[in-house]
C-alpha positions in Angstrom: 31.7 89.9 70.8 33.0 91.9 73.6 36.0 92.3 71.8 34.0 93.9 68.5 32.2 96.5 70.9 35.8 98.0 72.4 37.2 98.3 68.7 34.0 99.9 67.4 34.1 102.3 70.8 37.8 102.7 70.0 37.6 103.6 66.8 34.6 106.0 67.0 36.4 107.7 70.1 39.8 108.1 67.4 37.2 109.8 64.1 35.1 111.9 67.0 38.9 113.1 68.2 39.5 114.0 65.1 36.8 115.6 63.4 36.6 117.8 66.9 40.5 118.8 66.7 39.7 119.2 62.8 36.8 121.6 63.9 38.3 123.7 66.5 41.1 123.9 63.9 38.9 125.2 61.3 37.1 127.6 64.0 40.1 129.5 65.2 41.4 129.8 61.3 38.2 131.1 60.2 38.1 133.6 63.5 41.6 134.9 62.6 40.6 134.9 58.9 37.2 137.3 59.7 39.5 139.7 61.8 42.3 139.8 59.5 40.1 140.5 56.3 38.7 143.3 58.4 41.4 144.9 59.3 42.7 145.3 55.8 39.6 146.9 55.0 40.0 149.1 57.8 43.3 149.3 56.3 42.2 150.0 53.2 39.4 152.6 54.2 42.2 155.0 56.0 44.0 155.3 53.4 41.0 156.2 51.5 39.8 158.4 53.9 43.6 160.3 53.6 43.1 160.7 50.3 40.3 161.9 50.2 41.0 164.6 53.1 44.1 165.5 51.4 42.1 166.5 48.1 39.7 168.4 49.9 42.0 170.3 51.6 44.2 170.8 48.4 41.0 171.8 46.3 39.6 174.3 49.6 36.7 172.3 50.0 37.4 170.9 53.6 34.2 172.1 55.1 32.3 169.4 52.5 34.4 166.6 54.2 31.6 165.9 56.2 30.0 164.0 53.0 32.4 162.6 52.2 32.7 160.3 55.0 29.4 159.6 55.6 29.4 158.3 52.0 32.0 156.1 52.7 29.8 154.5 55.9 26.6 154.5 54.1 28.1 152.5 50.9 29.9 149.7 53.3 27.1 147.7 55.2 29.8 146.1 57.7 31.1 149.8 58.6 29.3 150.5 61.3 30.4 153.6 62.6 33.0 155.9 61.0 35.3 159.1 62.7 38.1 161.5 62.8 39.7 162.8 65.8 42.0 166.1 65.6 45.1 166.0 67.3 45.8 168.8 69.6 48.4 170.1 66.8 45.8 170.7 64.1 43.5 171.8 66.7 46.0 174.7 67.8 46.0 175.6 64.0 42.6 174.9 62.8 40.3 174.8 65.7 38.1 172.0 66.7 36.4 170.7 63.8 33.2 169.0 63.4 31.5 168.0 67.0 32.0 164.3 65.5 35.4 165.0 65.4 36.3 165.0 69.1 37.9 162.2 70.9 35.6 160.1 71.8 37.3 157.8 74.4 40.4 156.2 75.7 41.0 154.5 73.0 41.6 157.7 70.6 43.6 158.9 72.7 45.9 155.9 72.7 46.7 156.6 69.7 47.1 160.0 69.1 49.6 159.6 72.4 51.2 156.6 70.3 50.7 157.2 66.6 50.5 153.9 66.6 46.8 151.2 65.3 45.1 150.0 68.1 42.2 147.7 67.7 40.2 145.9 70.0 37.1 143.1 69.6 33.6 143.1 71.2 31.8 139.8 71.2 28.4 139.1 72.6 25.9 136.3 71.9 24.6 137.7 69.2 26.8 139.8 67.5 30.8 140.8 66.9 32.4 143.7 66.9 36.0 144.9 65.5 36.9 148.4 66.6 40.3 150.1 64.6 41.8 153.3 65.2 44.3 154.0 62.6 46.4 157.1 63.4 47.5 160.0 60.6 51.0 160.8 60.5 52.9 163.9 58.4 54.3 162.6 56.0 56.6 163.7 52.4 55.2 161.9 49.7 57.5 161.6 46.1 54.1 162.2 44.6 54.2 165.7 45.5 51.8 165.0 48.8 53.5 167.5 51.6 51.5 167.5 54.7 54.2 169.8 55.8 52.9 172.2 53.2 49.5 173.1 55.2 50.3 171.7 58.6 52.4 173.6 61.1 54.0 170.3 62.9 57.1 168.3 62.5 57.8 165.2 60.0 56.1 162.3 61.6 53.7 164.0 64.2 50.0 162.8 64.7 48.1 164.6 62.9 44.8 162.6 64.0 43.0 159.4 63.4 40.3 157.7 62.3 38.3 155.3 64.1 35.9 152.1 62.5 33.7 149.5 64.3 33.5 146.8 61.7 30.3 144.4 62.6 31.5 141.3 61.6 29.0 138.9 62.5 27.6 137.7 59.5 31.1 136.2 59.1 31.1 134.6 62.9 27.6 133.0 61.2 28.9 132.2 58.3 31.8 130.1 59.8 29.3 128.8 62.5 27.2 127.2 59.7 30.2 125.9 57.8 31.5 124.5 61.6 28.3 122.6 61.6 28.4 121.3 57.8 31.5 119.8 58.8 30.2 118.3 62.2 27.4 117.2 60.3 30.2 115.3 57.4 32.3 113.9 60.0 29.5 112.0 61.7 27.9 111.0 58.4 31.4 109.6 57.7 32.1 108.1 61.3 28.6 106.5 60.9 29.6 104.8 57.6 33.2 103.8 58.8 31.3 101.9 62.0 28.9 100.4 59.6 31.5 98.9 57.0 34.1 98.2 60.1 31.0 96.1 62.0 30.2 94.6 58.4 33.8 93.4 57.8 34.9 92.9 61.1 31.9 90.7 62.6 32.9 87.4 60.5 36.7 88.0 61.8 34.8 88.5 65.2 32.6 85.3 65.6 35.9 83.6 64.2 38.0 84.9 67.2 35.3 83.7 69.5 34.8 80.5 67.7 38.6 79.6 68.1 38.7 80.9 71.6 35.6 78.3 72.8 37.7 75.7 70.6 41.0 76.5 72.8 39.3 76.4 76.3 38.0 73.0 75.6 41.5 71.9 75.0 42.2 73.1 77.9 40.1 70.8 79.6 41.3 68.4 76.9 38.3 68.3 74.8 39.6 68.5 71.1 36.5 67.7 69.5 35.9 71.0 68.3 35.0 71.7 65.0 36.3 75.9 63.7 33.5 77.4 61.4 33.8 80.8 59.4 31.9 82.4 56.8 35.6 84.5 55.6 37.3 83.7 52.8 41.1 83.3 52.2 43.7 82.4 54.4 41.1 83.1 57.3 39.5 79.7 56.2 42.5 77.8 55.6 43.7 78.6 58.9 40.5 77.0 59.8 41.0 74.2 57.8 44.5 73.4 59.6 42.7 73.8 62.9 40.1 71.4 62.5 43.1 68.9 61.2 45.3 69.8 63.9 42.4 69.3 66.3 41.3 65.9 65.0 45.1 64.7 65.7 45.1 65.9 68.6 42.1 64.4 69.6 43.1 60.8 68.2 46.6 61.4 70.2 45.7 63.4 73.8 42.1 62.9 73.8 42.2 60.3 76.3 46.2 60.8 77.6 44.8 61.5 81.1 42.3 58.7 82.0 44.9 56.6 80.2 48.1 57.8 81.8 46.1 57.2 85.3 45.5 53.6 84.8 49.0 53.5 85.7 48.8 55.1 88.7 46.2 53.6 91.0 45.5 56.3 93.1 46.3 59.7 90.1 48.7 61.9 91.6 46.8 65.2 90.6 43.7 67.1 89.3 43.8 70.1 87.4 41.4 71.5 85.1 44.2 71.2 82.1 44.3 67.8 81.5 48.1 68.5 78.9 50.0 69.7 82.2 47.9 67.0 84.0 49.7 64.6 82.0 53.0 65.9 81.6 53.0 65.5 85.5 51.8 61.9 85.6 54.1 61.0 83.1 56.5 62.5 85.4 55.5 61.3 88.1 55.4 57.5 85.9 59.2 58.4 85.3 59.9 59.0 89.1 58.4 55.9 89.9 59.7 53.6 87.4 63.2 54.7 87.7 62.3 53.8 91.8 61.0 50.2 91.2 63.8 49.5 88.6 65.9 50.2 91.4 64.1 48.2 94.0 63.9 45.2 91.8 67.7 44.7 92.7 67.5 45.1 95.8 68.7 41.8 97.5 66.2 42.5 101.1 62.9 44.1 102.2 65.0 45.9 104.9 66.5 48.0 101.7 63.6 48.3 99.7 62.5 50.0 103.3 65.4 52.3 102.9 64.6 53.2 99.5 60.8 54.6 100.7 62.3 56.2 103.3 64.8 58.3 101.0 61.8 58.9 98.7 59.9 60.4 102.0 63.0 62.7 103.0 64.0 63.8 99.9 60.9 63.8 97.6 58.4 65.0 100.1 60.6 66.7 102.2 59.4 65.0 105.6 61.9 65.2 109.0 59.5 63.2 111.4 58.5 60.4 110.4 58.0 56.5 111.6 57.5 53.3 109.7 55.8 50.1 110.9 56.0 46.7 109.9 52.6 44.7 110.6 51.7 41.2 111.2 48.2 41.0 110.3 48.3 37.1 111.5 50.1 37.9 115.4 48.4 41.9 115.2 52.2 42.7 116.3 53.5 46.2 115.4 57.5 46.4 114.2 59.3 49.7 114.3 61.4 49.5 111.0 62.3 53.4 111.0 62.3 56.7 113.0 63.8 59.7 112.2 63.7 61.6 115.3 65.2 59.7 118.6 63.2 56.0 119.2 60.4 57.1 120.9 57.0 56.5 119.1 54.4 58.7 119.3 51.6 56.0 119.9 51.4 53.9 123.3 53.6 51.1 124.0 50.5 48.6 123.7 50.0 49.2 119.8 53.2 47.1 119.5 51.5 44.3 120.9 48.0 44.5 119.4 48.4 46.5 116.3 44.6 46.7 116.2 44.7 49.4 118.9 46.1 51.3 116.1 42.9 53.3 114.0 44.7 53.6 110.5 45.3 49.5 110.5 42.0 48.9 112.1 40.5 51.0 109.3 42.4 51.1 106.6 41.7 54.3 106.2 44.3 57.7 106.6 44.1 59.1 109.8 44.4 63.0 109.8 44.7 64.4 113.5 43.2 67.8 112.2 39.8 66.0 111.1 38.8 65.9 115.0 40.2 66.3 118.1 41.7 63.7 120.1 41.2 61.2 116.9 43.8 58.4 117.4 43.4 57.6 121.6 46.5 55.7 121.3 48.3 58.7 120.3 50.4 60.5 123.3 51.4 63.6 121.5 48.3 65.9 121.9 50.3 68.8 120.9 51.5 67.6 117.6 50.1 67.3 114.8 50.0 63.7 112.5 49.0 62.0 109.4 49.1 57.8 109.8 48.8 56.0 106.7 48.1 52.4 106.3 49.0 49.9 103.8 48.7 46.5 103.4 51.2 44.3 101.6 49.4 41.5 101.4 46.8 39.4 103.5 50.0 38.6 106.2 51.9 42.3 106.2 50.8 45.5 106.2 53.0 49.2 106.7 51.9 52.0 108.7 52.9 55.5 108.0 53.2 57.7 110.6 54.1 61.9 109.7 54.5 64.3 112.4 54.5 67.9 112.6 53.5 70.9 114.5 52.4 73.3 111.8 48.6 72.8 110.5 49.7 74.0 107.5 52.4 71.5 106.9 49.5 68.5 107.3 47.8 70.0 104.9 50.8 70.2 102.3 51.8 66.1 103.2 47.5 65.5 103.1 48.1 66.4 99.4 51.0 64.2 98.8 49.4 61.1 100.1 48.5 59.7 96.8 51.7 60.4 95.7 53.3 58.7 98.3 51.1 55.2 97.9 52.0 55.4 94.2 55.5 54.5 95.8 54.0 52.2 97.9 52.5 50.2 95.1 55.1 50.6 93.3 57.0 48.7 96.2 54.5 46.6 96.9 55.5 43.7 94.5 58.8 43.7 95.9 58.4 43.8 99.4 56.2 41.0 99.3 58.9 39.0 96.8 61.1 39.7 99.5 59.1 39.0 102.3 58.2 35.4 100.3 61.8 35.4 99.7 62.8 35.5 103.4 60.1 33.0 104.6 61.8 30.6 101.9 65.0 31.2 103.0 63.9 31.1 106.5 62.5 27.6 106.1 65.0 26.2 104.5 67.2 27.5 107.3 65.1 26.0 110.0 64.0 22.6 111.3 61.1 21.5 110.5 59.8 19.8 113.4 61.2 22.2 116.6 60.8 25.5 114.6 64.5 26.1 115.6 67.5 26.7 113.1 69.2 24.2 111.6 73.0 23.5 110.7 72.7 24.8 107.4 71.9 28.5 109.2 74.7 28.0 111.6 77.1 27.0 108.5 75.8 30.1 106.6 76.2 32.8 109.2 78.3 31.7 111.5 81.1 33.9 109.8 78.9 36.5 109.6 78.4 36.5 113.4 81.9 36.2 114.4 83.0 39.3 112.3 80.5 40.9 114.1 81.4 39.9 117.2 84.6 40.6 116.8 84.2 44.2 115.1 81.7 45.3 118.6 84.2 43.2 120.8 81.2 41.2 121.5 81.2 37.3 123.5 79.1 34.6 123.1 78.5 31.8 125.4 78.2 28.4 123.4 76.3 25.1 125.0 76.0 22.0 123.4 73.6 19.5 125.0 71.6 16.4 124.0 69.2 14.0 125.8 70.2 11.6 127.6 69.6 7.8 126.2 67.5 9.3 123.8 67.6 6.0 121.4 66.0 4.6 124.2 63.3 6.3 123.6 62.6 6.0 119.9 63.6 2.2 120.3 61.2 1.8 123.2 58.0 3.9 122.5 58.4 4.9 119.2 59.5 7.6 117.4 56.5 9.5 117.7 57.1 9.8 121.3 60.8 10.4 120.5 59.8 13.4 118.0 57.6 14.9 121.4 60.7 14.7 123.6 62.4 16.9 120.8 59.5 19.3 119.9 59.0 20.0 124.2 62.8 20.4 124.4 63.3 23.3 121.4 60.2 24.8 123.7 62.0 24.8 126.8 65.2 26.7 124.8 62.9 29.0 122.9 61.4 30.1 126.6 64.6 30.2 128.3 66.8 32.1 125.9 66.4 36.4 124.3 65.5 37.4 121.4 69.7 38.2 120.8 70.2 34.6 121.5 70.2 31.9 119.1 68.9 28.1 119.3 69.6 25.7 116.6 68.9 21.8 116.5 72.4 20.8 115.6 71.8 17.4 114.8 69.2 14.5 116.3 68.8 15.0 119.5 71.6 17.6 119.9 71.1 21.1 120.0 73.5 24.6 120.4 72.9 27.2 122.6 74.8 30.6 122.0 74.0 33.1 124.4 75.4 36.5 123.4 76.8 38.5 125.8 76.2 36.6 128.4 78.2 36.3 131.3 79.8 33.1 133.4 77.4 33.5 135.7 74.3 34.3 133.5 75.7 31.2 131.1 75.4 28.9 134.1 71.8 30.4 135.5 70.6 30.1 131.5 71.8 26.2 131.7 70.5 25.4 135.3 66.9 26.8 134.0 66.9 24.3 131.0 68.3 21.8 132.5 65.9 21.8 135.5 62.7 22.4 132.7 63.1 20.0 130.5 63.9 17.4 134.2 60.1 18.4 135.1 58.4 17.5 131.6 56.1 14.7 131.7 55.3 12.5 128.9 52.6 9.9 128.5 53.8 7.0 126.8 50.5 4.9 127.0 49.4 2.4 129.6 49.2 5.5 131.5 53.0 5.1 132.4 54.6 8.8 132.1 58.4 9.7 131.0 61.0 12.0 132.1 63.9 12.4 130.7 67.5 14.4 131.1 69.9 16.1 129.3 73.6 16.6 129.2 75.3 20.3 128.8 78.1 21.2 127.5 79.7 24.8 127.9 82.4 26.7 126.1 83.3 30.7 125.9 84.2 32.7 122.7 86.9 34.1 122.1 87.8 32.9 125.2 88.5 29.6 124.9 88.4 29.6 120.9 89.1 32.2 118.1 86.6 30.7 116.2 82.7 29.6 117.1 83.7 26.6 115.2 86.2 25.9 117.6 84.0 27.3 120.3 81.3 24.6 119.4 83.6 21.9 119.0 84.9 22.6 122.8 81.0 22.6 123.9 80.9 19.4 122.4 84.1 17.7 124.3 82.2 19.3 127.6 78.9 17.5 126.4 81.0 14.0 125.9 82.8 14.7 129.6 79.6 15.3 131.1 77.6 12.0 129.1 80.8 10.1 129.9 80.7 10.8 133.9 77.5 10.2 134.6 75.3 12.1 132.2 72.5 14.9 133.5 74.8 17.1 134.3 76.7 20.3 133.3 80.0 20.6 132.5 82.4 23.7 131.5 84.8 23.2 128.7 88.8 23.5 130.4 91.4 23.3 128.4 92.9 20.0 129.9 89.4 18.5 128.2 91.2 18.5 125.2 94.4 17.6 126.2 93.0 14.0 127.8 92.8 11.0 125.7 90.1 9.8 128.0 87.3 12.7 126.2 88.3 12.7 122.8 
């Protein structure tokens, strides 16, 4: 209704403009029109006035003059005042005149100096007053008028003038009243022009407002609105399509947004207008579909990795970040990824006991600008961070740790977040299908009792391992062993003892070898050892510490009768000795069968002569 009241105030601002500019109009025409009119009568009257002075003169009756012009005053009401002046000319030659005939001020004597009309207006508040002086000139008349005749001057002189004051106030009153007739007709009419524009523009208003309440509920994607009018024509069918449009709209977008965010666990934003609302989750639905079609092909969770931490660089523009792989079962913390040098930003402990950790311990996001000193395990104090936690499943979880100096920046990725686990569920699936994958893999590529790989591992990757080795100019130290009378054993006390002797053995090489190392049960009792980079030296000290551990086991039997047993070691260097591990292996082995063959419990290095001897092949 707002909208009503400025046009109405508009419009009676435009008809008050006008009817004023049509009024000061009128005034300054009539003004001009009450002067003009009197000076043709003053116009009118000198010429009379010469007449008349001319006949008197002719006829000898100049000293009756007098009467004359007071006749001529007394018969015009708006002639106030009425006189001759002599000019000094017809004074020389005729005398002074009548004492009304003098000059009487400046004025006169303008124009008997000029011979030209001068008049002049006086204007009080009550009356107006239009003074003329006309001035008399000697003239030769074709009507047989010669002023020359009687008057000793020249052709054109001043002979005198005559004055008027005109009151011409009845006219000033007269356009006064017809001034305020008009003001009185141009707010009658202003009046009836607001009355019929309120009458016919009210309907038109309330229909404005009425679609305007409809449009912000769309807005906040309410389309329920129903568009009412009491005009007729194409006013109401424009409401009629409204209200249709509305209704599909409704049955289309009504719910877009609470179903569009179904899809996305956690939404991705809030806005009061629920159409762009849902042009960015379906956006954002795009972003992350086109991601997990892409992830779905991946062959490992180490890629699927890769893939989140491309969507954190380039998506959400972040340059220092960390990711952490969690075992929820061990509480061990993995770096996966850092993007500035390999230090972390937490204490070295949280890699050991990832429950030191406050995101993983509480699920939650932990937001270094919520409190001071938040996360104790954190070592940069003058940094700001964002850690975000995510489990995989009841075995994995991720960690996300941001970092940043700017306080503004945290609270530009604290907006992201849910954008960012979107991608993480979207992953989710994956990583755990790969995870799953891996353990399945994993299994079938280690031995089931020891926990150590099998053959079937060393068959699989062996290749892979020498290319690498080769590519880094890398060595690897290889050792064969195997117990000593181990059928013995099984024959004698079982093979539930025998299965012990093998379990404590694959313990003895899990404690005594890295993490870079490998241990796999070859075979039975047989097992290989490849120690990677390792030198002679360290090969031998590696040996020496198994050999001696596994010497010192103890194993009751029953009968309370204990067992020791011994092994047999056999070493060989790549590419030293072989170009190959296969080779490499095999040469372990012909050490293993030269140290079983002289005496067993022993260690023996491969030499090349081993292979040449018939006695050890």
């Amino acid at each position: 209704m707002q909208t009503k009241s400025k046009l109405l105030f508009i419009v009676t601002l435009m008809l008050l403009a006008i009817g004023g500019v049509t009024i000061i109009n009128i005034s300054l025409n009539f003004r001009d029109y009450s002067i003009k009119s009197a000076q043709e009568k003053a116009t009118m009257t000198a010429a009379i006035v010469k007449d008349g002075l001319t006949a008197h003169m002719v006829n000898g009756i100049m000293d009756k003059r007098q009467y004359f012009l007071d006749q001529i005053s007394h018969n015009h009401d708006d002639v106030k005042a009425l006189w001759l002046v002599r000019s000094d000319n017809v004074i020389k030659q005729f005398g002074e005149g009548f004492n009304s005939e003098t000059v009487r001020d400046s004025l006169d004597k303008k124009v008997l100096n000029s011979g030209k009309m001068i008049q002049e207006i006086t204007e009080s508040a009550d009356k107006i007053v239009l003074r003329v002086t006309i001035p008399y000139k000697a003239t030769i008349t074709g009507g047989g008028t010669n002023c020359l005749s009687c008057h000793d001057v020249q052709r054109g002189d001043t002979l005198g003038a005559i004055s008027m004051e005109f009151d011409i106030t009845s006219m000033r009153n007269a356009g006064l009243l017809t001034i305020f007739k008009i003001l009185a007709l141009n707010l009658l009419f202003i009046v009836i022009v607001l009355i019929l524009i309120n009458h016919y523009v009210t309907p038109y208003m309330k229909l404005f407002a009425n679609m305007q309440e409809g449009i912000t509920k769309a807005y906040s994607g309410d389309f329920t609105h129903e568009f009412e009018t009491s005009v007729g024509g194409d006013a109401k069918n424009i409401v009629l399509q409204m209200n249709t449009l509305f209704q599909k709209m409704q049955s289309t977008f009504g719910n877009i947004k609470y179903n569009l965010s179904t899809f996305i666990p956690q939404g991705c934003v809030s806005t009061a207008d629920p159409l762009n609302e849902a042009k960015t989750i379906i956006g954002e639905l795009s972003d992350i579909y086109k991601f997990k079609k892409t992830i779905e092909l991946d062959a490992t969770k180490e890629i699927v990795y890769s893939r989140v931490v491309d969507i954190l660089k380039n998506k959400y523009s972040l340059s220092d970040f960390s990711i952490y792989e969690v075992d929820t079962n061990t509480s061990q913390r993995k770096l996966i990824y850092i993007s500035k040098g390999n230090e972390s930003i937490c204490e070295k402990s949280v890699d050991d006991n990832a429950m030191l950790c406050r995101a993983h311990r509480t699920k939650m996001d932990v937001i270094s600008t919520e409190f001071v000193n938040l996360c104790q395990t954190c070592t940069e104090n003058d940094q700001q961070y964002i850690c975000i936690p995510f489990n995989i499943n009841d075995e994995n979880a991720l960690i996300i740790s941001i970092v940043t100096t700017n306080k503004e920046e945290i609270n530009r990725i604290n907006a992201h977040i849910p954008s960012i686990k979107n991608y993480l569920e979207a992953a989710k699936p994956v990583i755990e299908s790969r995870i799953l994958m891996a353990k399945l893999r994993d299994t079938s590529l280690r031995d089931g009792m020891t926990g150590l790989y099998n053959r079937r591992f060393l068959e699989e990757f062996i290749e892979t391992i020498v290319k690498q080795a080769v590519r880094k100019n890398e060595t690897y130290s290889v050792m064969m062993l195997d117990v000593d009378f181990f059928k013995m054993v099984n024959d004698t006390y079982g093979h539930d003892v025998g299965d012990k002797v093998i379990i404590e053995l694959a313990k003895v090489l899990r404690e005594s070898i890295r993490e870079a190392d490998l241990a796999i049960r070859y075979g039975g009792e047989e097992f290989v050892i490849m120690l990677h980079n390792a030198t002679d030296d360290g090969t031998l000290i590696v040996a020496k510490k198994i050999h001696s551990a596994f010497a010192n086991l103890k194993f009751t039997v029953g009968n309370g009768e204990i067992l020791q047993k011994t092994i047999s070691i056999g070493i060989a260097k790549f590419p030293t000795d072989g170009d190959t591990l296969w080779k490499c292996i095999k040469y372990a082995d012909t050490a293993l069968y030269v140290a079983k063959t002289t005496g067993r419990d022993k260690i023996v290095t491969y030499t090349p002569d081993m292979s040449e001897s018939d006695t050890v092949r």
